[in-house]
N, C-alpha and C positions, 0 to 999 in steps of 0.2 A: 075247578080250581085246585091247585095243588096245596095237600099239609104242609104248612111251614110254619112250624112254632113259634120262632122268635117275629112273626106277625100277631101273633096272639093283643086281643087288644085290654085283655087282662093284664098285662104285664107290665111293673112297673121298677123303675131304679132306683139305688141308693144314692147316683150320681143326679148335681144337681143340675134340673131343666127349667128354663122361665115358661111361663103360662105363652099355650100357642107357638112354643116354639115350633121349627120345622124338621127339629131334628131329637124326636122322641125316641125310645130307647126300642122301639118298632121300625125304624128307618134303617140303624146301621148303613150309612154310606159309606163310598170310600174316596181317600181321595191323597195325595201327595203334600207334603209341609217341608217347612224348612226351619228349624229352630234355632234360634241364635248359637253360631257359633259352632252348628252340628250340618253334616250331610242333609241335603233330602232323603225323604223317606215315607213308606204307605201309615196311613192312619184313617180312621176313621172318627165319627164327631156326636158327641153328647152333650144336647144344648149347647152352650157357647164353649164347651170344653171343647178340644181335641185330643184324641187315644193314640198315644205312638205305638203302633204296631211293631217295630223295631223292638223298643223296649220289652214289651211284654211276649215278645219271641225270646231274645234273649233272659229273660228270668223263667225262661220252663213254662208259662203258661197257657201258650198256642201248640204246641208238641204235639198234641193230639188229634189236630186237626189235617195231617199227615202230607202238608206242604212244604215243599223242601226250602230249606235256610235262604237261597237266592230271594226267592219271593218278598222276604221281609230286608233285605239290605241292597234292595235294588233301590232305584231315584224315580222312578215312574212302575203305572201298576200292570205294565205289559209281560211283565212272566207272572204276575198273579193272574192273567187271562188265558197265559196257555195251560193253565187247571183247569180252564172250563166251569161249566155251571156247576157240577158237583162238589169241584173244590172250593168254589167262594163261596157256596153253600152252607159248608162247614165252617169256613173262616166267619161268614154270618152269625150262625148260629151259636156256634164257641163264644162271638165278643158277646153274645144276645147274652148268653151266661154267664159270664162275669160280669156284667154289669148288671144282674136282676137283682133286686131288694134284697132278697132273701141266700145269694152266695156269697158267702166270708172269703174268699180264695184271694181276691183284689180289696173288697172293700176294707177287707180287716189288717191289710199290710201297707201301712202308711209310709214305707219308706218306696216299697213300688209306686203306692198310688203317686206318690209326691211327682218322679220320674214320666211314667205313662200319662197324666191326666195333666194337661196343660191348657193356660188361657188360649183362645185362639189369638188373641191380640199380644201375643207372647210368641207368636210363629207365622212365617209367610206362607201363604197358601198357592200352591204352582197350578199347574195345567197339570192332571193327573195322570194322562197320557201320552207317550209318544206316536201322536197322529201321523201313521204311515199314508194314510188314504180319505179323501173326504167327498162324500158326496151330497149334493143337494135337490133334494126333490120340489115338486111344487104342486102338493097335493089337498091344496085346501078348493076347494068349489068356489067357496063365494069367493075367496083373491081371485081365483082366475078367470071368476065371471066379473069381477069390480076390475081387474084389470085391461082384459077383451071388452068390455064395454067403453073405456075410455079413449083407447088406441084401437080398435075397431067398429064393426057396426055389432052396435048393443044387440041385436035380434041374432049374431051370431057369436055371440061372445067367447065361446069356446070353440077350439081349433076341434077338426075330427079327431083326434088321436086320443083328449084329454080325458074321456070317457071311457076310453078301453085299456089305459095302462097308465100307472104311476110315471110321470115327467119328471125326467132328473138331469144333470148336469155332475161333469167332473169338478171340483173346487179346485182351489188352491190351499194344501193343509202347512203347509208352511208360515202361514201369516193366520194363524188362528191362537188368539192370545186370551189370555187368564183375567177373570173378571178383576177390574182395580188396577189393570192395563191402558193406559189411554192410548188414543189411536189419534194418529195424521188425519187433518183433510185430505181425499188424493185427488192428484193433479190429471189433468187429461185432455182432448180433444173431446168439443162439443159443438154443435153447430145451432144455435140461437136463431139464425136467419136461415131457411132453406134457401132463399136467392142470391147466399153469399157462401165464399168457402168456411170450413171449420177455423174455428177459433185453439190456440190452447192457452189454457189457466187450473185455478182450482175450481171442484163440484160446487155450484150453488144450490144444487138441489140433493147434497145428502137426510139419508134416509135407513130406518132402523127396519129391520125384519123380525120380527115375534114368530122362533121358531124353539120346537123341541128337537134334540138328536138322540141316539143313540151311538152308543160303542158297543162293537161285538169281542164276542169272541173268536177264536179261530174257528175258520171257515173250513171247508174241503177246499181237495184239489182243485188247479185248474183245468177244467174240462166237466167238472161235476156242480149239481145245483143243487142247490137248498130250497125246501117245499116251505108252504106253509104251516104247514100241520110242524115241522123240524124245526123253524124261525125261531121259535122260543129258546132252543134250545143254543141257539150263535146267538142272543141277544144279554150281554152284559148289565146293563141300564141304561140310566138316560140323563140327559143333562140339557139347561135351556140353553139356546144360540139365538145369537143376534148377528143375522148374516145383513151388513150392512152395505148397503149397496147406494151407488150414485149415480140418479137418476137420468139425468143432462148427457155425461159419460154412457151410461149404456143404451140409451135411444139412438144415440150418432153409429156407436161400434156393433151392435150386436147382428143386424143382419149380414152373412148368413148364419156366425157359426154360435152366436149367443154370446154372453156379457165374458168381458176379460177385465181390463182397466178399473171397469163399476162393480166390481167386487172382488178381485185379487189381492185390495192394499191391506182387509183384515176383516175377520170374524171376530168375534167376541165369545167367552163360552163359561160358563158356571163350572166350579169348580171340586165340587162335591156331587159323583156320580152313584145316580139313587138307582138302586139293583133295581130289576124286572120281579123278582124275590118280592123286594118291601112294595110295591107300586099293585102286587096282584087283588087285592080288596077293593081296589077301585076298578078295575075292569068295568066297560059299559057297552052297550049298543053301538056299533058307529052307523051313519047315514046309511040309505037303501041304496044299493048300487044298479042302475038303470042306466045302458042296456046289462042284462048279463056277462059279468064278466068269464072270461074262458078259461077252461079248469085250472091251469095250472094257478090261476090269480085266485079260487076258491077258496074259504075258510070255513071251519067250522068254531062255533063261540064268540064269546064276546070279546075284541080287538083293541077296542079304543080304548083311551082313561080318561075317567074324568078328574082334570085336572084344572083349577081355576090358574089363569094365567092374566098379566098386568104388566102394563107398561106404564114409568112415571118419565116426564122429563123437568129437571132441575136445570135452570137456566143457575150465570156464575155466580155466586153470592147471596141467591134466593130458593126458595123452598119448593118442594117438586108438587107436581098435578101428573093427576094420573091421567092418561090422557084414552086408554086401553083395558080392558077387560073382555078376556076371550077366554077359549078352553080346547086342552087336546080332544074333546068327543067331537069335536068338529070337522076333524080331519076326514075326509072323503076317501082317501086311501091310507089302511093302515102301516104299522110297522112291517109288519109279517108280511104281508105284499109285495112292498118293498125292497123288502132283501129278496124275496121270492125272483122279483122281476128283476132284481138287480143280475143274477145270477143264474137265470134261466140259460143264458148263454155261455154258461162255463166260466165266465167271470169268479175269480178267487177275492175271498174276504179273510184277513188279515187281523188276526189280535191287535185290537187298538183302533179300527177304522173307524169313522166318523160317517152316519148318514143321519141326514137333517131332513128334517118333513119338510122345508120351504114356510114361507110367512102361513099364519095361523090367523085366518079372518071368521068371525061369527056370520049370526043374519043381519046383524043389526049395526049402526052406524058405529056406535061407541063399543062393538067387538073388533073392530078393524085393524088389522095386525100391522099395518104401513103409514106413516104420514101421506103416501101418493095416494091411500087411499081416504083416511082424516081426514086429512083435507080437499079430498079430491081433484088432485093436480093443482093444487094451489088456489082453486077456488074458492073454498071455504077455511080462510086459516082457523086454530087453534088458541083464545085466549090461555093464560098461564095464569096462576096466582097473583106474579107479580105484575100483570099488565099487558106483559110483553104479548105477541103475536108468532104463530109458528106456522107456514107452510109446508116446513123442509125443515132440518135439525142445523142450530148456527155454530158456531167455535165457544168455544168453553162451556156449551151446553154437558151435560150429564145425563146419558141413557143409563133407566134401571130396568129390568125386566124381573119379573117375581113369578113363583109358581109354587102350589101346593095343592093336594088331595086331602081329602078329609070324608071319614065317614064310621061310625059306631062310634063317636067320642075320639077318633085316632087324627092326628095331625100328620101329614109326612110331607116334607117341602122340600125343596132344595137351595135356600136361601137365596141369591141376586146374582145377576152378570147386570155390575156396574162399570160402566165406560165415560169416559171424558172426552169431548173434542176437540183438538189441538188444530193451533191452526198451519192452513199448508206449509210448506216449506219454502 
């Protein structure tokens, strides 16, 4: 594991944090705001505060962290990414420094702090990034054994391929929106009856995906790849997705070439992107990988996080149930893999790109990252607090998704991708 100070879990701030928060003075995230009446702009976030990076560039107190001017008066944090790990290393560590108990430089100048240190309910929080590229993997075991069990024969649930390489798909990063964004029902061709032609209407069967992504850094050339042992080193952070998908819609369309319509209309995505930096104390084991995978998909160390992750759904007017609890050590194929396999083929990665593990299911019922899988194709719906019943997610329902590591007394989370469901159009 690599020194990184401003993980120390000694470390405490002058700035104030509520009990449990997700965003201790150990996290430094980053992430994009918008303050009344001011540009977007990079900041990062203390307890319910937010730190205008802007500002405390322009008052001389980032100077030394040797990032040039663009970085802090750009509107997304994609030329903070072509620093590279080193650079946002420093930008880490320098805020880790200003804001520790014990340095006067911020705390003791109340007419900065007044400026820099804002409510978050005092500023819009954007999408942090401008997503050039998205990718979706689908790398958890038991989804794709709960799902090959359903739609095929259980005794073969997994395709040959699923076991010798990380499964992915190109997205659509265009319609990938900022938690507190509500999304459309979408509309599509389905076919209800095999004995009759397809029908078109809105999805009856949408559906949330419990996934984590990452944003890289800049990648090499095209024509050159990236190892595992190097992965770490293109890896920015990570952020929860909710790649939601419509079930009905992607059953009718996907053969041959896989989902379009059941997943193009939006993703969902948290909006405070938690560095690979603050996330390294929770490193863990991931699964045994049987058969042996082939060198170039090799690692050495430990890959996964553990990460406890949740899903709630809040029907209109009434109070959410969780309906989920799963975790990133679950994942059967890691990060590093990942980009590894992404790019074994000379395939180029782009400051800013987006790649998602694919739904995040446990061993167990109540870790199951999918209502297709909750309920089991609709078999067994889902009571609510309120009463109500859930298959599938309805209109005006409210998907939350939650995540956070914890361990030596340290909290690091990345607060919610909360979404609404509108209905079609």
């Amino acid at each position: 594991m690599p020194n990184i100070p401003a993980n120390d879990p000694a470390l405490t701030t002058w700035a104030e944090v509520p009990t449990n928060s997700d965003f201790p003075i150990q996290n430094i995230p980053f992430g994009v705001v918008c303050p009344k009446g001011g540009p977007a702009r990079p900041a990062t976030r203390i307890g319910d505060q937010v730190v205008d990076l802007k500002v405390l560039w322009e008052k001389g107190l980032l100077k030394d962290t040797g990032l040039p001017d663009p970085v802090f008066h750009a509107q997304d944090l994609n030329p903070l990414l072509m620093e590279g790990k080193a650079g946002t290393r420093r930008l880490r560590q320098r805020l880790s420094d200003l804001l520790s108990r014990d340095n006067a430089e911020l705390r003791d100048d109340p007419a900065t702090r007044k400026l820099a240190l804002v409510p978050l309910t005092d500023v819009e929080v954007l999408l942090p990034v401008s997503i050039g590229d998205y990718t979706d993997f689908y790398s958890s075991k038991e989804h794709a054994t709960n799902v090959g069990t359903m739609f095929r024969d259980p005794k073969n649930a997994l395709l040959p391929n699923w076991s010798h390489l990380p499964v992915g798909y190109h997205g659509r990063s265009s319609s990938i929106i900022p938690s507190g964004e509500p999304i459309r029902r979408p509309m599509g061709q389905t076919r209800p009856d095999d004995s009759q032609p397809p029908v078109f209407g809105p999805s009856g069967q949408l559906d949330f995906e419990l996934e984590v992504g990452f944003i890289t850094y800049q990648g090499k050339a095209l024509g050159e790849r990236i190892s595992t042992e190097e992965a770490d080193d293109h890896i920015f952070g990570m952020v929860l997705f909710n790649d939601w998908s419509a079930r009905d819609l992607q059953k009718w369309e996907y053969v041959p070439l896989g989902p379009f319509l059941a997943k193009n209309f939006g993703s969902s995505m948290s909006c405070w992107i938690v560095t690979l930096d603050a996330l390294e104390p929770f490193r863990t084991p991931g699964p045994v990988q049987e058969p042996a995978v082939l060198p170039y998909l090799r690692y050495k160390g430990d890959k996964n996080l553990d990460i406890a992750l949740e899903v709630a759904i809040a029907p209109e007017n009434a109070g959410e149930t969780i309906v989920c609890r799963s975790n990133h050590k679950y994942l059967y194929w890691n990060m590093e893999q990942q980009l590894a396999h992404h790019t074994v083929n000379g395939c180029n990665i782009r400051a800013g790109d987006l790649l998602a593990s694919g739904t995040i299911s446990g061993p167990t019922t109540d870790s199951y990252g999918s209502m297709l899988e909750i309920a089991w194709k609709g078999t067994k719906p889902v009571r609510l607090v309120d009463g109500s019943e859930r298959k599938f997610i309805l209109d005006g329902d409210t998907v939350i998704m939650r995540g956070h590591a914890e361990h030596a007394g340290v909290r690091v989370g990345f607060g919610e991708v909360r979404t609404t469901v509108l209905p079609a159009r």
